[in-house]
C-alpha positions in Angstrom: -2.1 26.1 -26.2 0.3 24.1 -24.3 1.4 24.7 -21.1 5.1 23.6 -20.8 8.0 25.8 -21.1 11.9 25.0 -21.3 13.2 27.3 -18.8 16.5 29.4 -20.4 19.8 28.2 -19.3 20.0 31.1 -16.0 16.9 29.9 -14.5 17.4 26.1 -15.3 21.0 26.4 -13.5 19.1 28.7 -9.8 17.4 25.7 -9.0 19.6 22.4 -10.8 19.1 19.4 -8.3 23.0 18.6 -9.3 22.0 14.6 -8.7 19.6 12.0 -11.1 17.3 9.2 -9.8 18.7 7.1 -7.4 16.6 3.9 -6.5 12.9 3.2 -7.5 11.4 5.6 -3.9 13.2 8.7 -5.7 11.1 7.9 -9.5 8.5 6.9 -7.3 8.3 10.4 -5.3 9.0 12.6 -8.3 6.3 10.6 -10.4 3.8 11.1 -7.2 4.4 14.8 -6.9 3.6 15.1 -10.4 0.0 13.0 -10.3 -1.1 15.6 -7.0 0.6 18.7 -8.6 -1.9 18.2 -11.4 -4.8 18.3 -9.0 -5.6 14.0 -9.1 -8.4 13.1 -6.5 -7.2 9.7 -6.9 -3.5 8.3 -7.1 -2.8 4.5 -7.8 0.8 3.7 -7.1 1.7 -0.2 -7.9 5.5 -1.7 -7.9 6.7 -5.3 -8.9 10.2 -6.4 -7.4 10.6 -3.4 -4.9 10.1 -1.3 -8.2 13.5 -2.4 -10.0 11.5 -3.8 -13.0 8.1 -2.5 -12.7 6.8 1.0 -11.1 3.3 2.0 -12.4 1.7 5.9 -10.7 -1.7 6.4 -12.3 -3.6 9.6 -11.6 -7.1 11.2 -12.8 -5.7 14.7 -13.4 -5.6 17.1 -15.7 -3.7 15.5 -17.7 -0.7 16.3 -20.6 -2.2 17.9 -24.5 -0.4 16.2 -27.0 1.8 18.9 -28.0 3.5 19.1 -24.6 4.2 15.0 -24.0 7.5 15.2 -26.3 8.7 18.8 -24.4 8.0 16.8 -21.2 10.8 14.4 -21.1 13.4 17.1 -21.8 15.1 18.9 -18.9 14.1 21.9 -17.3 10.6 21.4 -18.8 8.2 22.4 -16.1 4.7 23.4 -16.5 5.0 25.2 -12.5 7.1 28.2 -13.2 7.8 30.2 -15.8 10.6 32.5 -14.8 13.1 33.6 -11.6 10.4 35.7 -10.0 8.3 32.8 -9.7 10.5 30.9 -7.1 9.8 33.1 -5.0 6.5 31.4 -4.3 6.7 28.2 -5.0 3.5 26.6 -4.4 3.8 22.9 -5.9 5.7 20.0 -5.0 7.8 19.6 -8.3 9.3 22.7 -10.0 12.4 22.1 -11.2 11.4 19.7 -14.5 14.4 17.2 -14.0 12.0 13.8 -12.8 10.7 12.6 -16.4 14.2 13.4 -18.2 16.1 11.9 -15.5 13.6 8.5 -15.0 13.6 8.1 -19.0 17.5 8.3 -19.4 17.9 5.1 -17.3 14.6 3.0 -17.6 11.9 2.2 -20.3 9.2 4.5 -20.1 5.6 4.2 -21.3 3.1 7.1 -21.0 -0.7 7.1 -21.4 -2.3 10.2 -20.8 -5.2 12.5 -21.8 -6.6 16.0 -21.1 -10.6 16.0 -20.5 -11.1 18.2 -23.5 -9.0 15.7 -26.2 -11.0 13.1 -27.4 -8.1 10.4 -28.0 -5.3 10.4 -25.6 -1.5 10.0 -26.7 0.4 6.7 -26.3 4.4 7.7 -25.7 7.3 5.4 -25.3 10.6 6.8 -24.3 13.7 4.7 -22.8 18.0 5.9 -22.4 18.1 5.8 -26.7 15.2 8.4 -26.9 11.6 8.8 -28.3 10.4 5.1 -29.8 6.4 6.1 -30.1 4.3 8.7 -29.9 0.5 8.0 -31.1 -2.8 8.1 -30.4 -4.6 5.9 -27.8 -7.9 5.4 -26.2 -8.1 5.8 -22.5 -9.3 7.8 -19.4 -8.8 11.4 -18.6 -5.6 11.8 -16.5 -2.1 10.3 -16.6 -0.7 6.9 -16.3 3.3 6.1 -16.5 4.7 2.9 -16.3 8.7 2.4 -15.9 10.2 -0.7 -16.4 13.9 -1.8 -16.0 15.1 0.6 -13.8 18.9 1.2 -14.4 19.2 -1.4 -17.4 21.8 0.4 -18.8 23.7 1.4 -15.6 24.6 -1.5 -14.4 27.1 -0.1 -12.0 24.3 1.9 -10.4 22.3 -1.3 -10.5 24.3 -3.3 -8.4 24.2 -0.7 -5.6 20.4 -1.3 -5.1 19.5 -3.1 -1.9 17.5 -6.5 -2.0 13.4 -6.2 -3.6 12.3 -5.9 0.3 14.1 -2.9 1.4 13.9 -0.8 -1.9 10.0 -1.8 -1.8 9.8 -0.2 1.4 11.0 2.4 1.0 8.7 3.5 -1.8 6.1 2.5 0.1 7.3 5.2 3.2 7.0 7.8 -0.2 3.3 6.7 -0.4 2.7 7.2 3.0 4.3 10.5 3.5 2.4 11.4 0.6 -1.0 10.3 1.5 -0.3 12.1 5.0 -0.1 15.4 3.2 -2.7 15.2 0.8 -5.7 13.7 2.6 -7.8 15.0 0.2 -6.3 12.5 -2.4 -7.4 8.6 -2.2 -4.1 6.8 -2.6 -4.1 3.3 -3.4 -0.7 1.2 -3.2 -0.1 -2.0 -4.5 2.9 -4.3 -4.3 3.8 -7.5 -6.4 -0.3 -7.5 -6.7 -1.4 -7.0 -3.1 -2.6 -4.1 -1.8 -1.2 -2.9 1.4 -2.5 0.7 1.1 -5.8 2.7 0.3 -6.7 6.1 1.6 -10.5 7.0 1.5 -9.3 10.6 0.0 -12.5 12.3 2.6 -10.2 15.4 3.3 -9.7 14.0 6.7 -6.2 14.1 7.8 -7.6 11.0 10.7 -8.4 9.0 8.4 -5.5 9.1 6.5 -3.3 8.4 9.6 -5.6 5.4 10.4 -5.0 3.7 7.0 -1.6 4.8 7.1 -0.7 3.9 10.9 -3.1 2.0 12.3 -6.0 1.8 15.1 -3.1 1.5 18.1 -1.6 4.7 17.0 -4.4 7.2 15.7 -6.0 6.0 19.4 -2.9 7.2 21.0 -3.3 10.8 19.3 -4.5 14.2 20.3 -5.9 17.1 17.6 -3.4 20.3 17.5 -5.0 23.5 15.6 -3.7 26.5 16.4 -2.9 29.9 14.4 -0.4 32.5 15.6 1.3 35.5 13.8 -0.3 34.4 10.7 1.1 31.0 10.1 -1.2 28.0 11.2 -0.8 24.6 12.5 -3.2 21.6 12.4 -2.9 18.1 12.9 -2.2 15.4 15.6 0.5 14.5 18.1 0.9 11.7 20.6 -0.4 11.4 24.3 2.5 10.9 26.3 1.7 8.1 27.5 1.7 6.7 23.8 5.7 8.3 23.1 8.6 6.5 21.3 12.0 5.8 21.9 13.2 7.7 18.7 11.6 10.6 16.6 11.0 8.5 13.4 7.2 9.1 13.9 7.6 13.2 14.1 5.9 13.9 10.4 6.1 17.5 9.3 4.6 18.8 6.3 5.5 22.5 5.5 2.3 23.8 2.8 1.6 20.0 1.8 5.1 19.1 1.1 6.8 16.5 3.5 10.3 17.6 5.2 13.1 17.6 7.7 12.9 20.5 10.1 15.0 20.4 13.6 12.5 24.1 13.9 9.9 22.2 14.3 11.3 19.2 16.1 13.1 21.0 18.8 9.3 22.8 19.1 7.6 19.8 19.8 10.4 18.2 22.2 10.1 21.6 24.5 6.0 21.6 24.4 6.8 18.1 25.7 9.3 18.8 28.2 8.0 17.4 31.8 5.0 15.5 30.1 7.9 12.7 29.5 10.4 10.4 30.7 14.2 11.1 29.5 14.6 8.8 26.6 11.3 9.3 25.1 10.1 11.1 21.7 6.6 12.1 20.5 5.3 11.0 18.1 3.1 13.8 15.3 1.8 14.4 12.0 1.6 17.7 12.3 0.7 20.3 9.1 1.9 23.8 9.0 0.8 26.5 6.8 3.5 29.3 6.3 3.4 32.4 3.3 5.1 31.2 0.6 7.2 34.2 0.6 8.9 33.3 3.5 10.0 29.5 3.4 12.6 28.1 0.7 12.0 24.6 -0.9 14.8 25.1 -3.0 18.0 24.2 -0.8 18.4 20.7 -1.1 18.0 18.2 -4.0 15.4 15.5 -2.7 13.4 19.2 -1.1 13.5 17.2 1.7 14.9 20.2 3.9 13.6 24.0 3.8 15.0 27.2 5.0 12.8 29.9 6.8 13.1 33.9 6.4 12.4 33.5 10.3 12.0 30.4 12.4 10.6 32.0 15.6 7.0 32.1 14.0 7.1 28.6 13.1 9.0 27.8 16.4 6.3 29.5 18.3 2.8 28.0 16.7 4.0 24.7 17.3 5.5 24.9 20.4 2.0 27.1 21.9 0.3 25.0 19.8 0.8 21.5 20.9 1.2 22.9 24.7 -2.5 24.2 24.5 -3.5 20.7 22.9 -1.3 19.1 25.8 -3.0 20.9 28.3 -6.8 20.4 27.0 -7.0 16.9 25.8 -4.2 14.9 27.3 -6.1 14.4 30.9 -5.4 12.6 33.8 -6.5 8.6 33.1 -8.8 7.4 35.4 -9.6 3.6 36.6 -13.4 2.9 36.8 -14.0 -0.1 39.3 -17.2 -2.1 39.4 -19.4 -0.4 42.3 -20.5 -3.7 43.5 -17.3 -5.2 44.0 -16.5 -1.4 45.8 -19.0 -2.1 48.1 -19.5 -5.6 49.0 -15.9 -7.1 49.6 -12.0 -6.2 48.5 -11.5 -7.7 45.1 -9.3 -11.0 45.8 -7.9 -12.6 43.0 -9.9 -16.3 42.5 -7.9 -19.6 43.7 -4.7 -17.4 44.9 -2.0 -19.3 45.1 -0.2 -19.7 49.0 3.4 -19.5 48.9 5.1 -19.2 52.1 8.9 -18.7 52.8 11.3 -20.8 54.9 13.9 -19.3 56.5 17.2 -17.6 54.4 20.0 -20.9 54.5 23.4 -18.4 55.0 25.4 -20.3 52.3 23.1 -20.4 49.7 22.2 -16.1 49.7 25.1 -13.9 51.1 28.5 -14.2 52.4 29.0 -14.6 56.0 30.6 -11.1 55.8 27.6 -9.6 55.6 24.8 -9.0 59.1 22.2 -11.8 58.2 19.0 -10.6 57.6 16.2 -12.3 59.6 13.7 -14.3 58.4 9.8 -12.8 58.4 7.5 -13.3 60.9 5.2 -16.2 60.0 2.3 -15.0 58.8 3.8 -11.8 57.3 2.9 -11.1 53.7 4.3 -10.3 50.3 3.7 -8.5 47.1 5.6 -9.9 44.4 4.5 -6.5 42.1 1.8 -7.1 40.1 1.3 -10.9 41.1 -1.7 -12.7 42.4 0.5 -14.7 44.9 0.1 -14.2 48.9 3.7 -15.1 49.9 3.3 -16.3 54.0 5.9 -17.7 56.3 7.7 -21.4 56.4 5.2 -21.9 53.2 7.7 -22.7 50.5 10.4 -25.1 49.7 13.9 -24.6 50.4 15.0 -23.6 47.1 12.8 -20.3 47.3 13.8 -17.4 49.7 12.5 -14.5 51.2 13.6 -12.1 48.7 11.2 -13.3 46.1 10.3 -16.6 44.0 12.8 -18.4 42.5 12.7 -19.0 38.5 11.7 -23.0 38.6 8.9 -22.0 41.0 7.9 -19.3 38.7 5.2 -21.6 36.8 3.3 -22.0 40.3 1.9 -18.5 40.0 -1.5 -18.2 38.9 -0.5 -16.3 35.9 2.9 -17.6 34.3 3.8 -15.2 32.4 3.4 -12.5 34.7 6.5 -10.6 33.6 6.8 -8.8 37.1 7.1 -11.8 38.2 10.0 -12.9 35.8 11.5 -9.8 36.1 11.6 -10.3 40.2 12.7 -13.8 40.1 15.1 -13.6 37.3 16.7 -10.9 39.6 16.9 -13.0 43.0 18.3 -16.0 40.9 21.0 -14.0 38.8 22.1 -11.9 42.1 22.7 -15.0 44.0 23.4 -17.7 41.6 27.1 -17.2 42.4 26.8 -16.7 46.1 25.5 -19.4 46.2 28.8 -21.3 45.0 31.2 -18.8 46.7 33.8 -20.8 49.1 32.6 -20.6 52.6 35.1 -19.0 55.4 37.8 -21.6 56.7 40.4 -20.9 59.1 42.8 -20.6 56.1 40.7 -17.2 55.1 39.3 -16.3 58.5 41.7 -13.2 58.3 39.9 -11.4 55.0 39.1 -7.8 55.6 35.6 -7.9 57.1 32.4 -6.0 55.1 29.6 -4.5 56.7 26.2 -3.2 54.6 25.6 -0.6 56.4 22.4 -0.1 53.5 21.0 1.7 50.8 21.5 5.6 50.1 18.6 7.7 48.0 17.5 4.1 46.4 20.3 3.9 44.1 23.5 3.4 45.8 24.7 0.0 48.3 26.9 1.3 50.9 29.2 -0.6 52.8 31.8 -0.7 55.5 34.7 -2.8 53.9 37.7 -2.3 56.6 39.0 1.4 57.2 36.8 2.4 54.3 33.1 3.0 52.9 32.3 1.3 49.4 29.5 3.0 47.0 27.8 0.5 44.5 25.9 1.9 41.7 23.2 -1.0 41.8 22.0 -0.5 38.2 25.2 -0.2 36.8 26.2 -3.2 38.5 23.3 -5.1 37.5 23.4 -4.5 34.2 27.2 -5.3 33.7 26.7 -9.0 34.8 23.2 -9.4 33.1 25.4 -8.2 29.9 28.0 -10.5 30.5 25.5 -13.4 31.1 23.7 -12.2 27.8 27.6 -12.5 25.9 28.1 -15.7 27.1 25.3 -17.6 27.4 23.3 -15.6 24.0 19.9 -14.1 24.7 18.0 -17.3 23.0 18.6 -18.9 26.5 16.6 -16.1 27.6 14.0 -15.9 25.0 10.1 -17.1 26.3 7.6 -17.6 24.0 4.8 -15.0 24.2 1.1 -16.1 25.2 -0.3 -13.3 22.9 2.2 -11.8 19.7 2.8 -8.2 20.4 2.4 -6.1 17.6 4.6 -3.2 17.3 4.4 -0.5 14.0 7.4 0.8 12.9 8.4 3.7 10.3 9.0 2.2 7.0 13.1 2.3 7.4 13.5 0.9 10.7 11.0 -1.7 9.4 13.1 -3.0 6.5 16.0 -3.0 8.6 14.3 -5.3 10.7 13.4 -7.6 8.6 16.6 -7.8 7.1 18.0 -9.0 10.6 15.7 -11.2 11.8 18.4 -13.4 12.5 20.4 -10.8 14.4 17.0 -10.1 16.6 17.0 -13.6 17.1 20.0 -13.6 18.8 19.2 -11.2 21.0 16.1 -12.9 22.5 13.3 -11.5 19.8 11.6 -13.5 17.6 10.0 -11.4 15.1 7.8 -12.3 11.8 6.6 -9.4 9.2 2.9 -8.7 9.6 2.8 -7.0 6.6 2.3 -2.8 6.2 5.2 -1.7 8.8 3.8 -4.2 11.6 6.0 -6.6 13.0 5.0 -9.5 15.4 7.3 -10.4 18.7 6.7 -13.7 19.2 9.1 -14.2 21.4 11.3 -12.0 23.6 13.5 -12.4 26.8 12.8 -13.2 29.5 13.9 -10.5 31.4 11.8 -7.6 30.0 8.7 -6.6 31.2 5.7 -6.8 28.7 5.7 -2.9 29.1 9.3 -2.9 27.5 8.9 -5.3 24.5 7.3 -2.8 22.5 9.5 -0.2 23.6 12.8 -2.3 22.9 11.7 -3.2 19.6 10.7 0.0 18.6 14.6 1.0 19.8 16.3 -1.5 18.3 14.9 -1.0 15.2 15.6 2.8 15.1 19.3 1.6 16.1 19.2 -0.9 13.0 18.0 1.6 10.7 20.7 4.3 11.3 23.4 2.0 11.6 23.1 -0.1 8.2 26.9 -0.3 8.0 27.8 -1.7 11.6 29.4 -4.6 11.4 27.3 -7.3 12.9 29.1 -8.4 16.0 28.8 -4.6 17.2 24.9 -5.1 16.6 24.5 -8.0 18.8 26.3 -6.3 21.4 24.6 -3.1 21.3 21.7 -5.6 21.5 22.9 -7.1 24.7 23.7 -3.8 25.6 19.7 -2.7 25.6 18.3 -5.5 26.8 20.7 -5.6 29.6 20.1 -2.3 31.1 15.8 -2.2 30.5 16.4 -5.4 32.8 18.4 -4.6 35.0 17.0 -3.2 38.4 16.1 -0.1 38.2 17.6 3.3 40.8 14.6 3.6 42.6 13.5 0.1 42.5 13.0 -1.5 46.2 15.3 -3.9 46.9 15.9 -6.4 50.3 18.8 -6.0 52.2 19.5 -9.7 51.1 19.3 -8.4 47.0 21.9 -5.9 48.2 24.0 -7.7 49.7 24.1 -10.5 47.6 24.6 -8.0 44.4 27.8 -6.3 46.1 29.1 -9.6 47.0 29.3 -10.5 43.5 30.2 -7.4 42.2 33.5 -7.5 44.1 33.7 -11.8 43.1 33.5 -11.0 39.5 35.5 -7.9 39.8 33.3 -5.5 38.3 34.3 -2.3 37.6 32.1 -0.1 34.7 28.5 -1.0 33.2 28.4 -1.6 29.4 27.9 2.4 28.7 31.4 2.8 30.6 30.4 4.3 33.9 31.8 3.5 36.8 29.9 0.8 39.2 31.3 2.0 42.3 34.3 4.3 44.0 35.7 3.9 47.9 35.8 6.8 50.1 38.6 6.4 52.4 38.3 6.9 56.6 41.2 9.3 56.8 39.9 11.4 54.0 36.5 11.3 55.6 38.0 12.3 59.3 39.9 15.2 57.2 36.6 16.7 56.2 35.5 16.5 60.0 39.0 18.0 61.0 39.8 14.8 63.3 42.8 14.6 61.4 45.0 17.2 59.0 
């Protein structure tokens, strides 16, 4: 007897998506759900042209009898439910019967399928004009459809498809998802005849992850199982130290079925809270197992998004949850040295380099406004961060100072691309490349309103004494501003270094084809990037002025930013570009910084006029004598 029914009109219209197939990822994902709702153990998904003219899902399940294939393709024909009571529980992915109707009303459809107890299998052809074959065929147990032509006769839907690349991507990020919640099920995926995906199907949610994500991420990962007031959690979530600059990462799978909860999300942020910086996201795959009773999958058409009967339970397991896995697993790091080298000497790096400093010439570093700072004691050394570089006294040429190495002497360290060491020079040289050029005091100007620096307040903030007032400099801020304006008018390809080692960086399937379909634009800002195939990128290159620690973490950002603003005009890309590269570069509140850096950045600040950082806050404010004297009641 068969097992499809066409649901009456009252039921049909309680759960009515209201919307058809959109691109190949939504034929793809309904045709997916199908193969594991009919309990597959292995799922072969395999695309041509992003999917637009070829999409092929193959499954060993149970299959379809003969008698149901036609009833099928007509909608509200579902095998999952039977009647109203049974949304109440809704157990599978697909339930509504709307997938094979809508897919064969705009495409050429060809199905092979066959029950284990049928000894032929059944050979149907469907497309927009209706049935064109049904017979008998020999193949395996299980079904197999194939859709060809995607929108061939909507051609005004057609043209609102994005280019092979993007739409391709997309239904791979389907696959993934997919294989994420169903690690029981070996998914293969193969595109324009290369396979880029295959899940060994063990049960093992690890080892779906690792074929999904990588080694770099599922080594960043800590288990989370937990059970509290009857709903469960299991799965994995990121060490801190392994966070993101965006929550594309965060996958949560409510009873096997991939969705969108800001529950769960704002969970996992506050089980997080003071285990990261500000700016940064965990990352998770992270399943949770809720009565079916008390969740409904039936509120948005791609079931994407589901409503609770009560959100504190599923709130609470995952916030207690991944705290108890924080506070188990993700332990303190700790730096083994060898014992021999503990004992018998310091460790020295081999053939350091000597640098030593000659004194600081006053027209080439601050105005002669400022108190000149002296010169070091011969002999005295520095630590340019992380450098191997013993900085003594009247050791270097005139074109270095004592604030740190210039750029052109950069390459005499003994590791060049030391980005510290960038990072540090780049600084020195852009805070005093206009001093440097400022007109020195003549007896025409001798009468300018003197400046004092008086210092630095709470590592953040330059104070000076500018006449009958004090001046505040947000250094940052300030920083950032004129490395932004540099960026704007010089391009960040001036910028750019080529990398000794390509960084890899692995992105979620979205922000990865919105990468790749502005290469260019990264370009401009200072990244050179090249597809390394299964949501891996390679930085090749990458300005100068970021750190190796940031690459990663800038890419990752900009291509979040990318993929959520697809519409942006271009030129407001590159800036917000400029705008990100500029402030991870810039120094940093905190940072320790010479009285010469100071006083060389507020010199140019008030040369160049500049008055908010490229977010629009302020870079500095005056606080006026008489209104200070007013607060110690010297005046009234």
């Amino acid at each position: 007897m068969g097992k499809i029914n066409v649901l009456d009109k009252h039921v049909a219209e309680l759960i009515a998506a209201g919307e058809v197939v959109e691109r190949p990822a939504s034929a793809a994902k309904e045709l997916v759900e199908n193969a594991v709702d009919a309990g597959a153990s292995g799922v072969t998904v395999e695309i041509r042209n992003g999917g637009t003219t070829f999409l092929r899902v193959a499954d060993d399940g149970c299959g379809i009898v003969r008698e149901d294939v036609p009833l099928a393709f007509l909608r509200h024909a579902t095998s999952k439910i039977a009647g109203r009571d049974d949304l109440d529980c809704i157990a599978t992915l697909g339930f509504r019967g709307e997938a094979l109707a809508s897919i064969a009303a705009v495409a050429h459809v060809e199905l092979l399928t066959r029950t284990a107890k049928e000894l032929a299998g059944t050979h149907y052809v469907i497309d927009g004009e209706g049935e064109q074959t049904c017979e008998d065929a020999g193949c395996p147990h299980g079904t197999t459809i194939v859709v060809r032509d995607l929108f061939y006769n909507t051609p005004a839907r057609m043209k609102f498809l994005k280019k092979d690349v993007t739409e391709g991507n997309a239904v791979a990020a389907v696959v993934d998802k997919t294989a994420l919640s169903h690690p029981e099920v070996s998914f293969r995926f193969l595109r324009d005849g290369k396979e880029t995906l295959h899940t060994p199907g063990d049960g093992k949610l690890k080892s779906a992850i690792y074929a999904v994500y990588g080694r770099e991420f599922t080594a960043g990962l800590i288990p989370v199982k937990y059970e509290l007031n009857g709903v469960k959690l299991s799965g994995f979530v990121s060490k801190p130290s392994a966070a993101r600059p965006n929550r594309s990462m965060q996958n949560f799978f409510i009873n096997g079925r991939y969705v969108r909860t800001r529950t769960a999300s704002v969970a996992l942020q506050e089980a997080f809270k003071g285990s990261l910086m500000v700016g940064k996201h965990p990352a998770c795959v992270l399943h949770i197992e809720i009565p079916l009773g008390t969740v409904d999958v039936n509120v948005h058409p791609t079931k994407m998004e589901v409503r609770f009967l009560n959100e504190k339970p599923v709130f609470d397991v995952v916030y207690h949850g991944v705290k108890t896995a924080l506070n188990r697993e993700d332990t303190t790091p700790v730096i083994a040295l060898p014992r021999e080298e503990r004992i018998s000497r310091p460790i020295q790096p081999e053939n350091p380099v000597q640098i030593r400093l000659s004194p600081i010439k006053e027209s080439a570093s601050v105005s002669t406004h400022f108190p000149q700072v002296p010169p070091p004691a011969k002999g005295r050394s520095y630590s340019l961060h992380d450098s191997a570089c013993d900085i003594e006294a009247d050791d270097l040429p005139d074109t270095v100072s004592s604030a740190g190495c210039d750029v052109k002497e950069e390459s005499r360290c003994e590791n060049p691309t030391d980005s510290a060491d960038r990072a540090e020079a780049l600084f020195v040289s852009s805070v005093r490349e206009d001093a440097a050029d400022a007109p020195q005091p003549t007896d025409g100007n001798a009468q300018e309103i003197p400046e004092r620096l008086i210092g630095e307040a709470f590592g953040t903030y330059i104070v000076l004494e500018r006449g009958d007032s004090l001046v505040f400099v947000d250094k940052h801020a300030a920083h950032e501003r004129m490395l932004y304006e540099k960026l704007k008018k010089d391009g960040g390809e001036t910028f750019s270094q080529l990398l000794l080692e390509p960084i890899p960086v692995m992105l979620e399937k979205n922000e990865y084809s919105a990468v790749l379909a502005s290469l260019d634009l990264c370009r401009q800002a200072g990244f050179e990037l090249e597809d390394f195939g299964g949501g891996t990128v390679l930085v090749r290159s990458a300005p100068m002025v970021l750190e190796n620690g940031d690459v990663s973490a800038a890419v990752m950002e900009i291509a979040g930013y990318l993929a959520a603003n697809k519409s942006d005009l271009t030129i407001r890309k590159v800036d917000w570009l400029y705008h990100n590269i500029a402030c991870r570069a810039a120094v940093k509140a905190g940072d320790d910084t010479s009285p010469t850096e100071l006083a060389a950045l507020a010199r140019r600040v008030e040369q160049e006029d500049v008055r908010y950082c490229p977010h629009g806050r302020p870079v500095s404010f005056l606080l006026r004598r008489k209104d200070l004297e007013r607060q110690f009641g010297r005046i009234q």
